[in-house]
N, C-alpha and C positions, 0 to 999 in steps of 0.2 A: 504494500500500500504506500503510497504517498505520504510524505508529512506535510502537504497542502492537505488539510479539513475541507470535506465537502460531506454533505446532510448524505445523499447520494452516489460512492464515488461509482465513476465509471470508466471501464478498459476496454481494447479491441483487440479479439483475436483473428490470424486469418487458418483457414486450414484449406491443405487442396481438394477436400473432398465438399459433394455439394451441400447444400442445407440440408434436402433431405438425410441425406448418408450419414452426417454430424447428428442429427436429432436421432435418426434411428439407432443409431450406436451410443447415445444419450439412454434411448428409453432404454436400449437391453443393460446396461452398465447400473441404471437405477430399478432394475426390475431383479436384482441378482441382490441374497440378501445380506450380502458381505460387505456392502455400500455403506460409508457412512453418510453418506448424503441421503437423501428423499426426496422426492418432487414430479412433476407431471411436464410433459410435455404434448405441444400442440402441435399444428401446423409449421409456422414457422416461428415458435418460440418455445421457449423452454421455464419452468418457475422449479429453485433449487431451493435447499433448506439444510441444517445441520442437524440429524435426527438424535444425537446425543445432547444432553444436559440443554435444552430449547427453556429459554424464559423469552418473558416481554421484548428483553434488545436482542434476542435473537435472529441475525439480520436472513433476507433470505436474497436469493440470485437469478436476474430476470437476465433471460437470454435469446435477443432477438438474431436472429440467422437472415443471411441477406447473401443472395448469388450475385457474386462477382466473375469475371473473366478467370480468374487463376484457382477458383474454387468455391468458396464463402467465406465470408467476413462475418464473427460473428459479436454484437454491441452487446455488451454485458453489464448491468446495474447492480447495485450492493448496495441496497435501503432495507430500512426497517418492514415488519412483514405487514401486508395493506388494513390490517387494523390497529397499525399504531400510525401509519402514516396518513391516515383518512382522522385520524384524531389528532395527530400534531396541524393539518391543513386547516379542520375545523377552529382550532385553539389559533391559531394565524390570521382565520379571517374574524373571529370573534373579535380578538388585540382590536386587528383594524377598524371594526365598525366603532368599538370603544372611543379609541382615539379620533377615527372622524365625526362620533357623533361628542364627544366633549370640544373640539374642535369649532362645531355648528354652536351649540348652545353657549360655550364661551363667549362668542361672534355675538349672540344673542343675544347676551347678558352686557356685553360694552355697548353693544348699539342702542341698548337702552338707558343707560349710565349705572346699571349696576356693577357690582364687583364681579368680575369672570371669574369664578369658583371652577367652572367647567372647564376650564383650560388645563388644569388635574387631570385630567382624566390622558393628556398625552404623554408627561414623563409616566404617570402610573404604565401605562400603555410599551412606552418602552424600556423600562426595566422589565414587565411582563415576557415580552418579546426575546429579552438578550436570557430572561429563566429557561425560556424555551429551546433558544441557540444553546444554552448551556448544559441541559436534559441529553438535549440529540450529539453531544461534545461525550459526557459521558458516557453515555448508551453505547455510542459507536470503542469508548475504549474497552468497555465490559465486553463488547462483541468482537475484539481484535481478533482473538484466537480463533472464531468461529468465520469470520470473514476469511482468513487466510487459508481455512481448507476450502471453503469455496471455489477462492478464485486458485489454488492449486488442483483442486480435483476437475476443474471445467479446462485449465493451462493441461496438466495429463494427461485428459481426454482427447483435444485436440493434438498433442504432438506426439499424442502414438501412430499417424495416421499412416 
């Protein structure tokens, strides 16, 4: 991994084999019960997981395949699993309305000559915000271990080919 912090990091593999051929050799590799990975695959994606010691920051590994001239190229994602990340998005747009609606009513409250009390509501808003940057900071360090067989087990899949 990187020590650039990203909420979601993202890498690209390529292999010479097509999307199809990657994914099918995905599905027998995670359908064998010696895997410590889990996960399903589609068409042309793939969703991975670490089946041992799985909590909350459990991250999981989205794998889009995509045919190129030399083979496929396959874009691979390391986020949180889609019910913490539909709840950190939720808690994101929450902040925001917070802070644009203390924002309005601050406005509200000087263009009247009262005291903007409401105008609270943006630092609140972003220290809110930086809790949250700071949850998804240590989530992702609790999940290091588990990130890095990920992205080694999808890296040795690929370059056995």
């Amino acid at each position: 991994m990187s020590d650039k912090f990203q909420i979601r990091p993202r890498f690209e593999l390529v292999s010479a084999q097509s999307p199809n051929e990657v994914l099918h050799k995905l599905k027998n590799v995670l359908s064998s019960s010696e895997s410590e990975v889990s996960g399903w695959v589609s068409d042309r994606s793939a969703h991975l997981k670490v089946t041992k010691d799985q909590n909350i920051w459990s991250p999981q590994l989205t794998v889009y395949a995509e045919e190129i001239e030399s083979g496929s190229e396959l874009r691979c994602v390391i986020g949180p699993n889609s019910t913490v990340w539909t709840t950190i998005i939720f808690f994101y747009a929450l902040i925001g309305m917070g802070a644009l609606f203390g924002l309005l009513w601050g406005l509200s409250q000087m263009t009247l000559g009262n005291t903007p009390y409401a105008f609270w509501f943006i630092p609140i808003s972003a220290v809110l915000t930086g809790g949250i940057y700071w949850a998804a900071r240590v989530g992702q360090k609790l999940s290091a271990e588990q990130m890095i067989v990920l992205r080694e087990f999808i890296s040795n899949l690929v370059e056995s080919d």
